[in-house]
PAVEXDO-41568 format. One line per field, with one value per residue (C-alpha): residue number from 1; residue in three letters; y, z, x. Coordinates in Angstrom, 3 decimals, always signed. Each point is the difference from the previous one (the first is absolute). Layout:
<nodes>
k [NUM;...]
r [ALA;...]
yy [Y;...]
zz [Z;...]
xx [X;...]
</nodes>
This chain:
<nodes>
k [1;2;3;4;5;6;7;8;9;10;11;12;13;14;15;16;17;18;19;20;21;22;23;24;25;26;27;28;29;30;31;32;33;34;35;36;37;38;39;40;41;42;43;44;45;46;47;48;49;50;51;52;53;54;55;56;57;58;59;60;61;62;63;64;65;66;67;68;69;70;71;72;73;74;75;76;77;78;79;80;81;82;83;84;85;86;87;88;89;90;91;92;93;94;95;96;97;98;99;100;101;102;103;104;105;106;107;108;109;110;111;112;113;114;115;116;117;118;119;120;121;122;123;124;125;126;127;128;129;130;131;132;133;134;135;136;137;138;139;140;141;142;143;144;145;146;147;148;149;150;151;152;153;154;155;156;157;158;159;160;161;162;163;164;165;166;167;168;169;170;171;172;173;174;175;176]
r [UNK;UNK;UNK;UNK;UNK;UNK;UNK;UNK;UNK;UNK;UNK;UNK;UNK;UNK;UNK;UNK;UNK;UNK;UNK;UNK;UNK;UNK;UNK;UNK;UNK;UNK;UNK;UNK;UNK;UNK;UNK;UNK;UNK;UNK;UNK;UNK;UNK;UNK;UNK;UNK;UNK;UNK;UNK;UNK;UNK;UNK;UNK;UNK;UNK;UNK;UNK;UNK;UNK;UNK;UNK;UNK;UNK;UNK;UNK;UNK;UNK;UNK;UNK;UNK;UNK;UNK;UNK;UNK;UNK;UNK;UNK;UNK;UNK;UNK;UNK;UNK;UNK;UNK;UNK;UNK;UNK;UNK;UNK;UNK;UNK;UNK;UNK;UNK;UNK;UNK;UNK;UNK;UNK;UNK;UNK;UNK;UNK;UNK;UNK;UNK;UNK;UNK;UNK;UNK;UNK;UNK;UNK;UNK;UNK;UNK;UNK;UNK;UNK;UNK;UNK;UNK;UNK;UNK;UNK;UNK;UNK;UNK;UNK;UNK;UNK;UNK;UNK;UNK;UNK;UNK;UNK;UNK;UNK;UNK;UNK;UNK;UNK;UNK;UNK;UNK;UNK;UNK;UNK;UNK;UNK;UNK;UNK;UNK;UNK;UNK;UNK;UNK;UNK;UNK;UNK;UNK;UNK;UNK;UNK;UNK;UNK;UNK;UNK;UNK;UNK;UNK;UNK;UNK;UNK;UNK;UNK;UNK;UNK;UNK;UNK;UNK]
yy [+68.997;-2.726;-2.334;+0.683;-1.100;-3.176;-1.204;+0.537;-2.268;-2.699;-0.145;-0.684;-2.986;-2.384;-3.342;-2.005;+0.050;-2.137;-2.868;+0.300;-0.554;-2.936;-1.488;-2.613;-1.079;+1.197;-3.721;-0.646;+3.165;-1.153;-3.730;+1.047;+1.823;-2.831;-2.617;+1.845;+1.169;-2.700;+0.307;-3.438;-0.698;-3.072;-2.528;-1.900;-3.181;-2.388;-1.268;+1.229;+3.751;-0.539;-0.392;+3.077;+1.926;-1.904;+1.755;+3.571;-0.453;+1.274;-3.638;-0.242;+3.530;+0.382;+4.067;-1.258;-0.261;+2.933;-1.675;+0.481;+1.854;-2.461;+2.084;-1.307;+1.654;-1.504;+4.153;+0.056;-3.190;-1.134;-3.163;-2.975;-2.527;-3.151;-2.132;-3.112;-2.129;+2.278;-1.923;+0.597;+2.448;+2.160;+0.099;+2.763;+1.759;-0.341;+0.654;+3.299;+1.140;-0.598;+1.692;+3.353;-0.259;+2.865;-0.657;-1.697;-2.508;-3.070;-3.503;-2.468;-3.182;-1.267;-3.246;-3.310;+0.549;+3.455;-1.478;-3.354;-0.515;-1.977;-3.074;+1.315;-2.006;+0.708;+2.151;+2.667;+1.171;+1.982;-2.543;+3.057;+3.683;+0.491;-1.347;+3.265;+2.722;-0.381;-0.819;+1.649;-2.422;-3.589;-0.484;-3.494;-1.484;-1.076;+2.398;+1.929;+1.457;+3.582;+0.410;-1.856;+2.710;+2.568;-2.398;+0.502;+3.719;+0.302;-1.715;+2.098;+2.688;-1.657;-0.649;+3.952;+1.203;-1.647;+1.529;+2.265;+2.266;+3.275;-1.593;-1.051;+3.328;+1.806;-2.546;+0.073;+3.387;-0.970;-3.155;+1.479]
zz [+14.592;+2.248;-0.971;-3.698;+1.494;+1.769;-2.910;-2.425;+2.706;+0.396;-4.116;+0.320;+2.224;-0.982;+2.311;-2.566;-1.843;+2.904;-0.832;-3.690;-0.196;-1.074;+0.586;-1.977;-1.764;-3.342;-1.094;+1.736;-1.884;-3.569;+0.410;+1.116;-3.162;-2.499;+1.228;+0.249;-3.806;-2.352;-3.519;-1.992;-3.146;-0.847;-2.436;-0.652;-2.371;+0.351;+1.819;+3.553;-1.274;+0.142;+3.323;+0.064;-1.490;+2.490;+2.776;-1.093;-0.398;+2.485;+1.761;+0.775;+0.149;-0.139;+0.374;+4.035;-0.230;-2.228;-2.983;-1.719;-2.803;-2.473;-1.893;-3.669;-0.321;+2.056;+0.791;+2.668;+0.934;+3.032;+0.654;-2.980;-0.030;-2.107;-0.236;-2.316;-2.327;-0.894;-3.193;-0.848;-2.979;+2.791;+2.221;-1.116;-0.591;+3.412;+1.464;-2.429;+1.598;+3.741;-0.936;-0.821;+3.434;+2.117;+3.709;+1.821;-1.566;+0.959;-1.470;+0.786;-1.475;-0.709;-0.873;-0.386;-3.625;+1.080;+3.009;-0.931;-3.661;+0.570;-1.541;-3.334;+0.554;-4.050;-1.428;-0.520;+3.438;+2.579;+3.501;+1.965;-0.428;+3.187;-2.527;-1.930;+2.764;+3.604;+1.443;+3.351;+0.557;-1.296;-0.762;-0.223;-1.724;-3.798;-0.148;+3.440;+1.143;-0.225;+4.164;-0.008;-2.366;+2.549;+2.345;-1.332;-0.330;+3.660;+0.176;-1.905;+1.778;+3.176;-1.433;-1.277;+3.384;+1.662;-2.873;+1.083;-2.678;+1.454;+0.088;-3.265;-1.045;+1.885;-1.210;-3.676;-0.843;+1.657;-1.888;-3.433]
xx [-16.692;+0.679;-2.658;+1.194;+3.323;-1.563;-1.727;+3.396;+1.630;-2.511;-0.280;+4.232;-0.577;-2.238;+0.074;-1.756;+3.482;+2.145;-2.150;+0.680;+3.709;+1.858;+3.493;+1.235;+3.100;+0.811;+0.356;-3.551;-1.651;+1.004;-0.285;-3.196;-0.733;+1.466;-1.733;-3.468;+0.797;+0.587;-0.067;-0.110;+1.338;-1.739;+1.379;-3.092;+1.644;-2.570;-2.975;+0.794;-0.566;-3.406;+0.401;+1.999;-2.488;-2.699;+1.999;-0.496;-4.312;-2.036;-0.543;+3.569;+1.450;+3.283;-0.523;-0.008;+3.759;+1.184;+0.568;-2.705;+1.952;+0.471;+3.256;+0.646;+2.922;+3.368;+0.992;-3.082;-0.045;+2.220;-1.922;+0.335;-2.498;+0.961;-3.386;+0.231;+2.584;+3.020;+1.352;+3.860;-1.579;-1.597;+2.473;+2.574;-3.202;-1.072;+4.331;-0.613;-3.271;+1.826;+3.404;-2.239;-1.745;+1.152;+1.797;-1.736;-1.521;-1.354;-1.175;-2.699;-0.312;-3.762;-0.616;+1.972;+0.711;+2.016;+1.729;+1.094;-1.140;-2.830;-1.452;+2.454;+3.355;+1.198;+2.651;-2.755;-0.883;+2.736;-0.510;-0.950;+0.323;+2.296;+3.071;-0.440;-0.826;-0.513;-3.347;-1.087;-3.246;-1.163;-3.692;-0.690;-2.821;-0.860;-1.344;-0.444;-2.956;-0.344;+0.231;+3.134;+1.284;-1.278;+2.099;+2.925;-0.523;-0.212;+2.901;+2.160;-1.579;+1.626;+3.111;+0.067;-0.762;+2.876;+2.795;+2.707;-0.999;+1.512;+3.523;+0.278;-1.244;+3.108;+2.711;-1.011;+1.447;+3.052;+0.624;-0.480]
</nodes>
């Protein structure tokens, strides 16, 4: 009976689990998750989504980053992409697309066409998508190498990481 008792006792203590616990802050924990889980929504306008679609192939591998999940539809997507020329025609198009992006959402600019307008100076072209929504991260270049892309990811995984996500959490039921 007693070593029935000793072995029920041992089995209820297990050191193996002290070196398995983590503390963290809430805001730490789901910044954490976020930025290792983006999901693009990529607004491929003109030639700088083939570099987009460079970035997700097997020699680049976006997949490294959590954002390999290309979404298609703005509901799963919390992560816009604009890569190439948005033209004035486009552009409520693309303002429609981010207004039906769930909370939070962020932008990133690729390409000089999307961030400034480009080599396009007519009536034709918006001078830089950040006049319609807000853009998180600039990726220079005409246009920019798919690791620059990947760049800028890891940027925006920075700038996620340092959020005060929990806060805004707790204050928005008490503002609406």
């Amino acid at each position: 009976m007693s070593e029935e008792k000793l072995t029920l006792s041992h089995a209820a203590y297990d050191s193996k689990i002290e070196g398995n616990i983590i503390i963290t802050r809430v805001d730490a924990a789901i910044n954490w998750m976020r930025k290792n889980s983006l999901w693009p929504m990529p607004m491929g306008l003109a030639c700088c989504a083939i570099e987009l679609m460079a970035t997700a192939s097997s020699r680049f591998d976006i997949s490294r980053f959590g954002a390999e999940v290309m979404r298609f539809s703005p509901r799963q997507a919390d992560v816009m992409i604009v890569a190439g020329t948005v033209t004035y025609k486009m552009a409520l198009a693309v303002k429609r697309i981010w207004d039906q992006m769930p909370e939070p959402k962020w932008c990133i600019a690729m390409g000089a066409c999307a961030s400034s307008g480009g080599m396009y100076r007519s009536y034709a072209v918006l001078q830089g998508i950040d006049r319609l929504i807000p853009v998180d991260v600039y990726i220079s270049g005409c246009p920019p190498r798919p690791e620059a892309l990947i760049e800028g990811l890891m940027k925006l995984q920075r700038k996620i990481e340092g959020e005060e996500s929990f806060k805004a959490q707790k204050q928005e039921p008490a503002n609406a």
